[in-house]
C-alpha positions as CSV (number, residue, x, y, z in Angstrom):
1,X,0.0,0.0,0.0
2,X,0.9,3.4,-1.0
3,X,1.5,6.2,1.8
4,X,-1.2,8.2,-0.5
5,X,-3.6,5.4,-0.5
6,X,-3.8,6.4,3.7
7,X,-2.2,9.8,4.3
8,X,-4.2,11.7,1.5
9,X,-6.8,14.0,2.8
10,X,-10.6,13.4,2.6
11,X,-12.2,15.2,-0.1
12,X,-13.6,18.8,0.9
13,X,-17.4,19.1,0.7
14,X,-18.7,22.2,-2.2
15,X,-17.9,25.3,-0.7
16,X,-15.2,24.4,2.0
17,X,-12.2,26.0,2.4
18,X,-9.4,24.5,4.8
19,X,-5.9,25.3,5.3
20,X,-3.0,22.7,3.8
21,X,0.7,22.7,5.7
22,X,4.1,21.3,4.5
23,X,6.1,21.0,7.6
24,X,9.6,20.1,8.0
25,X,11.8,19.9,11.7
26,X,14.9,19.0,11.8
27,X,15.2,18.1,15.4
28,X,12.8,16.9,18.5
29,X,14.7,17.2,22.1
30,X,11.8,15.5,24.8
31,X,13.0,14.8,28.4
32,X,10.6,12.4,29.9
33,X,10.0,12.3,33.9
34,X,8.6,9.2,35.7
35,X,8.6,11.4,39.0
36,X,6.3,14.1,37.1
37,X,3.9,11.8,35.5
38,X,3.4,10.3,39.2
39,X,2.7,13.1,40.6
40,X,0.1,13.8,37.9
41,X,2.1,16.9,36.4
42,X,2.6,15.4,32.9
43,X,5.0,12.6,31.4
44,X,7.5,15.7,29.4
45,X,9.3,17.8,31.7
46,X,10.8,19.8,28.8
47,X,10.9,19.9,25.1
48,X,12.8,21.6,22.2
49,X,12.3,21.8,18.5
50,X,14.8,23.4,16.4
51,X,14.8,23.6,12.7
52,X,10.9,23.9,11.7
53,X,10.7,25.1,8.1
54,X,7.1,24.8,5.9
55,X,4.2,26.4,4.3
56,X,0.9,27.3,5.4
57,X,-1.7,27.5,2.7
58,X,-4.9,28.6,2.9
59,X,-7.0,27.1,0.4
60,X,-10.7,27.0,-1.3
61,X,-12.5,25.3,-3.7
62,X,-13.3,28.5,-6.0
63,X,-9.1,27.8,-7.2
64,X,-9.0,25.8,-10.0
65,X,-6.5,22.8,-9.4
66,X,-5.0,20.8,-12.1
């Protein structure tokens, strides 16, 4: 199977609009704690991402697509 046969987007109902994004990162940093998620303050204690490049579009159906 395909990664378009599952990853491509439902089709848009007459009239929608919706936004499209083309994300990129480069780099994740999560530190998990045991000790937090215990206590019930959440399984990350910190996070970084570095490197996030992409497009946002905003899109509707009155564009013609090819």
């Amino acid at each position: 199977m395909s990664p378009d046969t599952y990853l491509a987007a439902p089709p848009a109902s007459e009239g929608d609009n919706y936004t499209m994004y083309d994300i990129n990162i480069d780099e994740v940093d999560v530190t998990l704690s045991l000790w937090r998620w215990l206590d019930g303050k959440g399984l990350i204690k910190d996070a970084s991402v570095k490197g996030v490049r992409g497009v946002i579009g905003k899109l509707s159906d009155n564009i013609p697509r090819g």
